[in-house]
N, C-alpha and C positions, 0 to 999 in steps of 0.2 A: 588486258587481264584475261581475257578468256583462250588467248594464246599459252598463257602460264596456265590458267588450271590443264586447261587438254594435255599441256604436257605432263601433268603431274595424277592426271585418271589412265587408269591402266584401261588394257585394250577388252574389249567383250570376251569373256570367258577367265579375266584376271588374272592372264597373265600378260607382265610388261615386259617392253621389250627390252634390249640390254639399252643400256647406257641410257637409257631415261630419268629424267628427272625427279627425283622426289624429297621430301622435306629436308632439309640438311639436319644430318644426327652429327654428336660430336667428334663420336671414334670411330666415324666413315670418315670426316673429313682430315682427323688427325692422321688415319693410317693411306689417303687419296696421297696424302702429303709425303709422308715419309717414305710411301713406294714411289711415286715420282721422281722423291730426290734418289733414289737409292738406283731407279732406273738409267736416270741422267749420269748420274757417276760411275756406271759402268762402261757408259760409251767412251772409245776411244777417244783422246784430244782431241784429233780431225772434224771424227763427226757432231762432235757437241755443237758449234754454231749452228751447222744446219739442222741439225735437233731441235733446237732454241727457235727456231725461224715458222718449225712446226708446230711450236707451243709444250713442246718436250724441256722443264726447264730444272737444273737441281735446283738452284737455289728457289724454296718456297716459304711463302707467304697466311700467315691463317687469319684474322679479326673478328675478334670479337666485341660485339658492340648488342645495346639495346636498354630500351628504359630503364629505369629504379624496377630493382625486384625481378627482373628476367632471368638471372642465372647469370651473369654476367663470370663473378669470382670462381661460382662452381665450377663452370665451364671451363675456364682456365686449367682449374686442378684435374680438369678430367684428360682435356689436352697435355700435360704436364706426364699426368700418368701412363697412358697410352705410348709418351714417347720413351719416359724410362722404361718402362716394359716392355718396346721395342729394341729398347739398347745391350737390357738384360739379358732377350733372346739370341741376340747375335750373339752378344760376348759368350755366353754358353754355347753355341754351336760355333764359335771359333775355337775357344779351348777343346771344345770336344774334337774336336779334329784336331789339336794336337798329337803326335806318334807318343809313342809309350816312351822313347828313347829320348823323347824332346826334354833338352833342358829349361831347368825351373825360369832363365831369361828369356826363353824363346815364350815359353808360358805367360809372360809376364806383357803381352806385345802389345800389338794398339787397342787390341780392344779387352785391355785386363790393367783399366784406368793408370796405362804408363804409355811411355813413350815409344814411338813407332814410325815407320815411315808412312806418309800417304795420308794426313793428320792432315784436319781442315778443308777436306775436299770436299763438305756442303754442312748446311747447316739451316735448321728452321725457327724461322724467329714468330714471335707470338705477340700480340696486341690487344691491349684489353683497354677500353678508355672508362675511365671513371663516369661517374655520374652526374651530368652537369659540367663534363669537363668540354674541353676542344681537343678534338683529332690532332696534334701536333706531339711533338717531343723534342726537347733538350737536353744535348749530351754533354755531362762535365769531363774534363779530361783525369783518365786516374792515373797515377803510378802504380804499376803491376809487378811486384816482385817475379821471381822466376823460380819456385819451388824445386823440390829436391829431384833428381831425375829418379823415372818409375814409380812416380804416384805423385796425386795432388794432395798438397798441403795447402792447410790455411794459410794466410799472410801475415796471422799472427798467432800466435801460441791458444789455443782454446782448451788447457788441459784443466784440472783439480785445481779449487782455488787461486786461478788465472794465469797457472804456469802454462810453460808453450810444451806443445803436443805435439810431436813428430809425428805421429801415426796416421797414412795415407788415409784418405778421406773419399768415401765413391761417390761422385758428381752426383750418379743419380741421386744418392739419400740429399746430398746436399739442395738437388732442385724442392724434391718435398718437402722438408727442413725450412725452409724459407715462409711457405705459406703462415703459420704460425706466427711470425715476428711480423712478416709487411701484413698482417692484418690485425696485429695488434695496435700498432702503430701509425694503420691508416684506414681503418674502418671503422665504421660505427652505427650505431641505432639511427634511421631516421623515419619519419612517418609511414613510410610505404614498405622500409625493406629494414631489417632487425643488423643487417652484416651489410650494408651498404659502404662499398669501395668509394673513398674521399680524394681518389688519386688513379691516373694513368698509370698502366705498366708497359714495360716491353721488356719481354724475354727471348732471348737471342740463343738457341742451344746448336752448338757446331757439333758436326761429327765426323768420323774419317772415313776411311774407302769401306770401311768392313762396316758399315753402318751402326757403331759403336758410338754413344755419348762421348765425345773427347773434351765438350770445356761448354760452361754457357756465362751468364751475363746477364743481370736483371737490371733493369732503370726505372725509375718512378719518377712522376712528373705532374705539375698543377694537382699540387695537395693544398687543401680546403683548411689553410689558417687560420682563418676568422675562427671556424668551430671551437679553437681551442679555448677562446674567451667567450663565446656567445653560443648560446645553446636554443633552440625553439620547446616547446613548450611537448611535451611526447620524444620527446628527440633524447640521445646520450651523445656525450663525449666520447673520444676517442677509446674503444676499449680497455687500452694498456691501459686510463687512468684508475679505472676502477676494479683491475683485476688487480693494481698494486695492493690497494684498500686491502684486498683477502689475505695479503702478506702481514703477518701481526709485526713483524721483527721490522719491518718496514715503517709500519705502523708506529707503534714504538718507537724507531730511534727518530722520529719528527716530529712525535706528536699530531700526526693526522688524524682528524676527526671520521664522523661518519660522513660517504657521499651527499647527503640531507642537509648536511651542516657546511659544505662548501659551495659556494659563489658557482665554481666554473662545471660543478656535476649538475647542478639541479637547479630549478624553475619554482621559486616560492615554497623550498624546503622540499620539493616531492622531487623524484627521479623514479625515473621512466626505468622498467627491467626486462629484461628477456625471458622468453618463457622459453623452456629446455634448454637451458646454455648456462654450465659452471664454473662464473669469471675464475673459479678459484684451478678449476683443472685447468682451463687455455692458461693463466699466467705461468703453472708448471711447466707447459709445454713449450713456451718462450723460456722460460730461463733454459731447458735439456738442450733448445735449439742452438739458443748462443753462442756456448763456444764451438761448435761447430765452426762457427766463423769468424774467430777470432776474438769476443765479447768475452771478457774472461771475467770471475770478481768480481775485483777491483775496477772494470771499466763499468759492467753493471749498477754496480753502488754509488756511483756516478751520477748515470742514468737514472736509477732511483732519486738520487736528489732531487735533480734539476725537475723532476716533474713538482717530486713534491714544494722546492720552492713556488711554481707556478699556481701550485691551487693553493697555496697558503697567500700568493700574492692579491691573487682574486678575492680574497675575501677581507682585502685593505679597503675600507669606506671613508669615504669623503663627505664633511658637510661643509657649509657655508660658515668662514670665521667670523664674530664678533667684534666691535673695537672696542674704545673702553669704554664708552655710553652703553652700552650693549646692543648697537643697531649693526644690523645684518651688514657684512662687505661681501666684496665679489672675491676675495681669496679665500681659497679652498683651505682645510686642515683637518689632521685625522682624525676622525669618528671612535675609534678603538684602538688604542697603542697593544692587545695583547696578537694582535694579525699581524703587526710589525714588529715587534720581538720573537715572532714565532720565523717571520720571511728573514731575517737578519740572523738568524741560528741556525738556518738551515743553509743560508748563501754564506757562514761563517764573515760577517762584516761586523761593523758597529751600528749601531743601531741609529743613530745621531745624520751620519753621512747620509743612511739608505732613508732616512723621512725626509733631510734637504733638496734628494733628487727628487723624490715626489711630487716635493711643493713645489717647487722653485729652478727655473731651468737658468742659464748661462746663456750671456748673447753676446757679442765682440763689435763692438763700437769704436772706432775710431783707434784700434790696436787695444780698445780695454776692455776688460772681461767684467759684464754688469749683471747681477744676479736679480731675476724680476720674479714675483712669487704666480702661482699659477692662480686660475678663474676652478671655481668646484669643476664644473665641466671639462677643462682642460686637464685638468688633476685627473677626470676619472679614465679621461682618453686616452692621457700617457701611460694610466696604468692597465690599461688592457692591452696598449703597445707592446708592456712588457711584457704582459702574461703572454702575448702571443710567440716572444723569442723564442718559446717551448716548441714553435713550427719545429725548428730545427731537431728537435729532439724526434718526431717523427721521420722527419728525413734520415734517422738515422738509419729507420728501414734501406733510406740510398747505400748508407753504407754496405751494409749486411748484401744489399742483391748485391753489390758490385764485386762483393767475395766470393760469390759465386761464380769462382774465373776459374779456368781450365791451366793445366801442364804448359809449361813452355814451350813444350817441343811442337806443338800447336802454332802456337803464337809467332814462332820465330816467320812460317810461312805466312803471315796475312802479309796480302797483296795494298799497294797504295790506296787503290777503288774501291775496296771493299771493307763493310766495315763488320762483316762477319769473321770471318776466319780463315778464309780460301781467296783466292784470286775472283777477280771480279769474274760473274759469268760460271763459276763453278761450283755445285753443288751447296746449297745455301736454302735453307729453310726456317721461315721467317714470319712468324705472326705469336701472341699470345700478347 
């Protein structure tokens, strides 16, 4: 330890010497990053290995990690920003150096979010691990359309009331654009931190020779399910849920109550708030985001469902059934039929089917199908099972990062190694 501070106290009379160590800031280490790779990808093919051998490497690496409440999320966006602002600066001094004579195509080149030669020659990827998470990641496999050529499009239509939107879309807005949604969707109140991340990220952003944003790629990973049916006592649900609440039209067309009055927001009728934070501006700012990426409408109101079935289902109660002496049995049944008429109208079922699944599960005996009724306890476990299917509805945020994908003409170059965008060993920049 006393090796690390000496390097880190400057010399008598205050000043340090070059390349000395001192705290690490965000947008030292963003732009350490982005000029490394920018340095590395100017070397000729040849010299790149032995560049590489010297600690000269594009492809780079950033992580960010550290307790509940360190900065974890911000840090991210800071990183995030510093690299689109490095994209923007290039792409304006490449156009700028366009000749007066240059046509509107030539204008239009790798780094004027179209397609180009020399696309995917590094790329910085970024790592954030949630809170209580494990250092690892898992990747699903996507189908990646291949947008229109000279500009990224979404993969699916994000235009007025859920029509498709042909109109190019700049990666960068699209990297900022994201925060909004993966934090409505996987963040939340908890004792120590008000915006506490419930899940790992990794953001992959590629870029090409002119050190231009050319495509990036978000992943989320070990998001915190239980949350969605079990809350601690000072804690909140996952944002999204009760910035819907602010939505009256929302409201209204389910009949959702106040957060007070459901199961899965609150703890003995009380829920926990935020101090300076208006659920009702961020939920704006998730819906302006969406179709950006393809969440159009009609996919939205969807989404609005399914939540709302979830907190309607949460507040399905269970007691202990009677038989006809009126002495206690160990089969469960419902406390209040108006929570399951309400979950049945919103999941459009009948009402009849969706109280049998409750009580009563299916077991296959001997090729036959025997119907056994459940214990109150098992009743109340399956139904917080259910509630929890709503994980996926956060994962939606998976979806949303994963449209955060680059031009084809990008893509067609990645290398079998690598799972950035360039050839293994070439210019690659990696952490968030």
């Amino acid at each position: 330890m006393s090796r690390w501070h000496a390097e880190r106290t400057p010399p008598p009379g205050g000043q340090r010497r070059p390349g000395a160590l001192v705290p690490p800031h965000v947008y030292a280490i963003a732009r350490r990053a982005y000029s490394q790779m920018r340095a590395a990808m100017e070397l000729p093919e040849a010299e790149r290995a032995s560049a590489a051998a010297s600690g000269v490497y594009a492809n780079q690496s950033v992580l960010i990690s550290g307790e509940s409440g360190a900065g974890k999320t911000e840090t991210s966006k800071r990183v995030i920003e510093f690299l689109t602002s490095a994209s923007r600066t290039a792409k304006e001094a490449r156009l700028t150096g366009v000749g007066a004579g240059a046509t509107a195509g030539a204008a239009a080149g790798p780094c004027a979010d179209g397609g180009g030669e020399g696309a995917g020659e590094g790329s910085i990827h970024a790592k954030t691990a949630g809170e209580g998470s494990v250092h690892r990641k898992s990747r699903t496999p996507v189908k990646r359309s291949a947008p229109r050529e000279g500009g990224f499009t979404p993969s699916v239509g994000g235009g007025v009331n859920g029509a498709s939107d042909d109109s190019p879309v700049a990666i960068e807005s699209l990297l900022k654009e994201a925060s909004p949604i993966l934090e409505a969707f996987g963040n939340a109140k908890t004792i120590r931190n008000d915006n506490s991340s419930r899940f790992g990220k990794y953001v992959a952003v590629e870029y090409d020779r002119h050190g231009c944003i050319a495509g990036a790629a978000t992943e989320t990973y070990l998001l915190e399910r239980s949350r969605v049916v079990d809350i601690s006592e000072g804690e909140r649900n996952y944002h999204i849920f009760y910035q819907m609440l602010t939505d009256s039209a929302i409201r209204d067309a389910w009949a959702l109550p106040g957060a007070e009055e459901l199961e899965a927001l609150s703890v003995r009728g009380a829920t926990a708030t935020l101090t300076g934070v208006s659920d009702a501006k961020d939920f704006a700012a998730v819906k302006r985001a969406l179709p950006a990426f393809g969440v159009g409408l009609d996919a939205q109101a969807a989404v609005w469902r399914i939540l709302a079935a979830v907190l309607w289902l949460r507040n399905v109660r269970f007691l202990q059934a009677e038989d006809a002496g009126g002495e206690s049995d160990d089969y469960a049944q419902l406390a209040d039929e108006g929570a399951l008429a309400h979950v049945a109208a919103v999941l459009g079922c009948e009402a009849e089917p969706l109280r049998s699944a409750l009580l009563k599960k299916r077991i296959s005996v001997a090729g036959e199908l025997i119907e056994q009724r459940y214990s109150t306890k098992a009743a109340q476990v399956g139904n917080r099972g259910g509630g929890g299917a709503v994980a996926r509805v956060p994962g939606q945020s998976r979806r949303v990062g994963k449209r955060v994908e680059v031009s084809g003409w990008w893509r067609r170059r990645r290398g079998p190694g690598c799972r950035c965008g360039g050839q293994r060993g070439v210019g690659c920049v990696k952490g968030i």
